[in-house]
N, C-alpha and C positions, 0 to 999 in steps of 0.2 A: 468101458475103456475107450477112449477116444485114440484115433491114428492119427500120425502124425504130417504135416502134406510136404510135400517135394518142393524143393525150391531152388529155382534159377540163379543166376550169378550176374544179371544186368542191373548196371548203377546208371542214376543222370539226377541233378536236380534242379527244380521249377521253384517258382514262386506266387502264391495265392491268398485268399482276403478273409474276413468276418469274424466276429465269437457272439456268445452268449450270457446273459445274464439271470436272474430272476424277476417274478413279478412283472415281464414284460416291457421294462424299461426302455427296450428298443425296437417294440411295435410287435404288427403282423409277423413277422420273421418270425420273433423270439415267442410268442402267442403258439405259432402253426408247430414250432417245435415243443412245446410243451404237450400239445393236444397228440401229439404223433408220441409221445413218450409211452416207455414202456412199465409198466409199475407190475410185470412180471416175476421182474429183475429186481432181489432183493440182499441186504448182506451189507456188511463193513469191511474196508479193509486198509491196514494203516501201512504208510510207506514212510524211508525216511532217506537224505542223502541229497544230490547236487545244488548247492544254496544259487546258482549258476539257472536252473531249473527252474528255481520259484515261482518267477512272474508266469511262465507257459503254465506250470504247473496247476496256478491258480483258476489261468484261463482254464486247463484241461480239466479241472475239479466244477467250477460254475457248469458247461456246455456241458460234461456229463450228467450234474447232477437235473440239470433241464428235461435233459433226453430220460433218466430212467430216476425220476423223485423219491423210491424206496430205496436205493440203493447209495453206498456212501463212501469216498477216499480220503480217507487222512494222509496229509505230509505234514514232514518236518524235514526241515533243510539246513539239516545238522553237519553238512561235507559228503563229498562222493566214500572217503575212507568210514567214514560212520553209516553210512547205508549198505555198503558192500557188506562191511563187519553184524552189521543187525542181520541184513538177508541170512549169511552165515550162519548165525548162530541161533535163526530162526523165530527171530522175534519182530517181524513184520513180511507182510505178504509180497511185497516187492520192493525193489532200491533203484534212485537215481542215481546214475554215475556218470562222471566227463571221464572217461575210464573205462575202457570192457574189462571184462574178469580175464583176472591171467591164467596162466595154466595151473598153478599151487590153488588158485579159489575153484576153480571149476572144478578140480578134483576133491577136494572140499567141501563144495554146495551139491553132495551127493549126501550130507549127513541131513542136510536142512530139505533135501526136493527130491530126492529117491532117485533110483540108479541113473535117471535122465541129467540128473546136477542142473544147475543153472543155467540162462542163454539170456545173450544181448542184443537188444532190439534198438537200432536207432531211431532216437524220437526229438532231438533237440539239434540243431547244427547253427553253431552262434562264431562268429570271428571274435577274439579274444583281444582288446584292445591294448596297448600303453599308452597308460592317462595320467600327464603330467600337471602338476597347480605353478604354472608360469603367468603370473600376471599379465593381461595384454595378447598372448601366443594361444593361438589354440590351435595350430599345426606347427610339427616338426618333421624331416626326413629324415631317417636312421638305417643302419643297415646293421645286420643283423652282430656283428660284433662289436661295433659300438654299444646296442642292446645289453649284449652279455659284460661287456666291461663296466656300462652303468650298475648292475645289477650286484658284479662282484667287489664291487667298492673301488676300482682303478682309477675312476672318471670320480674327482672330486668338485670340482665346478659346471652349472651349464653354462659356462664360455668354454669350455674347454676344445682347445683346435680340433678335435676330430668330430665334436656335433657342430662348431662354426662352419669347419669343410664342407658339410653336405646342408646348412643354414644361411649361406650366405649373404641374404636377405632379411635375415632376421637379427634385431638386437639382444642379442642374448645375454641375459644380465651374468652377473659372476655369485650368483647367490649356490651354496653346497646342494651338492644333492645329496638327497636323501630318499634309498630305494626301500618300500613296504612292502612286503610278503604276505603270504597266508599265514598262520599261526595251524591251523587244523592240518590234516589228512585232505589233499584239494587236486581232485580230478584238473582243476584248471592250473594248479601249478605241476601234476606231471606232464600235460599239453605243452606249456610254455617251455618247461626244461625239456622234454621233448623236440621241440624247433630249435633251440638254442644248441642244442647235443648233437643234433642232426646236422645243424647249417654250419657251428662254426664249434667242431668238437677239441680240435685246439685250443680257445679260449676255454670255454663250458666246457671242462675236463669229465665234470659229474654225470654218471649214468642217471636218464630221466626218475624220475620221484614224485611222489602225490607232497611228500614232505622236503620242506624245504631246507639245503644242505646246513647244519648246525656250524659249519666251520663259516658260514658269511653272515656278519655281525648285523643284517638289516633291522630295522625295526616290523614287528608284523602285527599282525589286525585278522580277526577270525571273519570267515569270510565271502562274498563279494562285496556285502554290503560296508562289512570292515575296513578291507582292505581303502575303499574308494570312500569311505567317512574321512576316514584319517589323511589321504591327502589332498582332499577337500580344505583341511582345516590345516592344511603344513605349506605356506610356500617353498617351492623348492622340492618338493617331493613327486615320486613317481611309480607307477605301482602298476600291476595288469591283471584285467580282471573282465569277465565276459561283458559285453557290449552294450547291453541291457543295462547295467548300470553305473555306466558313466554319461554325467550329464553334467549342467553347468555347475563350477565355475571350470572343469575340468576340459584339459584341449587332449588330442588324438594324434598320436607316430602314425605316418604312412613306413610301410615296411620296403627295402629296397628288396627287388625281386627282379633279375636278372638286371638287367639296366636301367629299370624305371622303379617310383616307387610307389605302393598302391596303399590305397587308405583302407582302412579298414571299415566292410560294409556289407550285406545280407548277399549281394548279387555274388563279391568277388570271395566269398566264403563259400559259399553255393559251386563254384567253377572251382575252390579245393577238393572237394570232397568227392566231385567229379572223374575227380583223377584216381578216388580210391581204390582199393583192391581188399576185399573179402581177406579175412587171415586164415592162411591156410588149416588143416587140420583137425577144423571144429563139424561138429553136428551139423546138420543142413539149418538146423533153423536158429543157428546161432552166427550175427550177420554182427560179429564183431568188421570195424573196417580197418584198413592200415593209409596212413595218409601218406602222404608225399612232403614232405616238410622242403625240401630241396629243390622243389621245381623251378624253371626259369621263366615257365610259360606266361603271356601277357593277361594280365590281367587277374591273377589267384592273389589270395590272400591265404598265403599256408599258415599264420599263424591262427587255425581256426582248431574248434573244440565242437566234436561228436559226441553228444552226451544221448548216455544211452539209460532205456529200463531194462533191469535187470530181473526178469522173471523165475520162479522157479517151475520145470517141466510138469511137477506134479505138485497137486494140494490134496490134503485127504478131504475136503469137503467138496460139495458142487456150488452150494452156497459161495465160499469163495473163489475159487475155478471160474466162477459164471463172472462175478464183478472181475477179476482180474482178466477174463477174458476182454468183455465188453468194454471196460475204461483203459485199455491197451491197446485197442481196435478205432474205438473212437480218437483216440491221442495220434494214432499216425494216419489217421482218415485225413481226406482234403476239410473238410469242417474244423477239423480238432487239430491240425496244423496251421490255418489260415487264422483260428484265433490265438494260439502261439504266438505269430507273425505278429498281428496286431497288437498283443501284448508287450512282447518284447525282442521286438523287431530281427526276431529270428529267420531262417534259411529253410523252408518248408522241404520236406520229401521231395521226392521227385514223383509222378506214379509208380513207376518203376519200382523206387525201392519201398514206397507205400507196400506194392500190393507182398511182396517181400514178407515185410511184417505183418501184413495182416494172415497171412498163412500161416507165418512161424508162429503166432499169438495161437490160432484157430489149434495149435498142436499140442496145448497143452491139455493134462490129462487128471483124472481122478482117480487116486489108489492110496493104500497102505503105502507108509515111507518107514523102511526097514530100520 
């Protein structure tokens, strides 16, 4: 039986570089880590959850499977509410989620992981963009009830005077908008309703949600990759979706945050999350965080998404204990965040809260689950 280790309450985050491949594609590097691989380490084990996740995930799946060639991690990036729901019901070894587990799953994921229940490890920290298809515009400034009123259907043109007010510079056609949702259970849409409920709970009446509220008629797309197809292909559309995948023809809201407005970007995502605070009342080696949605401080981008792995305390085998130790260890190491980064131009750990994780990971245990 393995113990479990003590863990501090210091947060900061940094930012750092590289990943891996196979076959050696990117030299001595990716060579020296093969030869240093451990083939010890052997076992399978399938994850499923934050489609938000993917691209790291993919990075994190290559650079492990470098480091230990016997060993093996399936995802599928089915939504943070579909991974939560598998961990649950115990039909995959661990789940991605933009989402910690609430207090109903934790008490819960003691059917699936033994009297320990489940814990959240930060392993992804992305700023969550809004990404409009405006011909010609690839920046707009918005503040955050403008946001919520696009979103609720209020705002039916972008001319409309309350985005010309903060666009004065920009020709903004009179074409409808038309805002896209998640369709799924999405960790990144309980985030964004989250900031919107937080910042302007007058307008966003609605308590935050993975789902998105049935009473507002949007059109929606399952998702990130959904979401941001579909208003690719719609002018006039606008939709929010982690970072990572939004690219051309698609432009970027800078978020108004105290009196200036800041873009959305790895560094000012990084200085959100900074601000975070530990949720109270949980296990030590569960590093769920609470963000600050409301800051005014210069330079954060609060509308940011901590996506987290969701482990369970105990496995009854060592076989898979070991691989979900080792490829949960690697994912918040400086190697296995720095190709994150590279991937999908994510917000690395900090050490700080690396080393965090890699204690709460090192805690988990082998036993009978009653």
């Amino acid at each position: 039986m393995r113990t479990r280790a003590p863990l501090s309450l210091s947060l900061a985050v940094v930012l750092g570089l590289t990943a891996c491949g196979s076959d050696y594609p990117l030299g001595p590097e990716q060579e020296a880590a093969a030869q240093r691989g451990d083939t010890s380490l052997q076992g399978a084990v399938t994850a499923s959850g934050s489609s938000a996740q993917g691209p790291a995930m993919d990075a994190w799946r290559s650079g492990f499977t470098t480091l230990n060639p016997r060993a093996q991690v399936q995802y599928s990036p089915d939504g943070s509410g579909a991974g939560r729901g598998a961990l649950l019901a115990g039909a995959v070894g661990f789940a991605g989620s933009d989402a910690y587990l609430s207090d109903e799953e934790l008490a819960e994921s003691t059917q699936a992981c033994g009297p320990g229940g489940a814990f959240n490890i930060p392993a992804y920290i992305s700023p969550i963009s809004i990404a409009f298809n405006l011909p010609g515009i690839t920046e707009l400034e918005l503040d955050a009830a403008t946001v919520a009123r696009i979103f609720r259907g209020d705002i039916a043109t972008w001319d409309d005077p309350a985005i010309v007010a903060q666009n004065p510079d920009v020709d903004l056609p009179a074409l409808p908008v038309s805002a896209v949702s998640r369709s799924d259970d999405s960790g990144t849409t309980e985030n964004f309703t989250d900031y919107l409920h937080a910042v302007v709970p007058g307008i966003w009446t609605e308590e935050p949600d993975g789902s998105w509220p049935s009473a507002l008629g949007n059109e929606n797309a399952k998702g990130n990759a959904g979401v941001v197809s579909t208003v690719a292909a719609t002018a006039g559309a606008v939709t929010y979706a982690d970072d990572s995948a939004v690219g051309d023809p698609l432009g970027r809201v800078s978020l108004k945050v105290g009196d200036a407005y800041v873009p959305a970007g790895a560094e000012a995502a990084a200085a959100a999350v900074d601000l975070a605070r530990r949720v109270p009342g949980r296990a030590d080696y569960d590093i769920a965080l609470d963000l600050d949605r409301t800051t005014t401080a210069p330079g954060v981008y609060p509308l940011v998404l901590v996506s987290y792995h969701v482990y369970c305390s105990r496995y009854e085998n060592e076989a898979t204990a070991g691989v979900v130790r080792a490829f949960g260890t690697y994912a918040v190491s400086a190697e296995g965040q720095a190709a994150a980064a590279d991937a999908a131009r994510s917000s690395p750990l900090s050490p700080e809260l690396s080393q965090l994780a890699t204690d709460a990971i090192a805690s988990v245990e082998v036993g009978e689950i009653p």
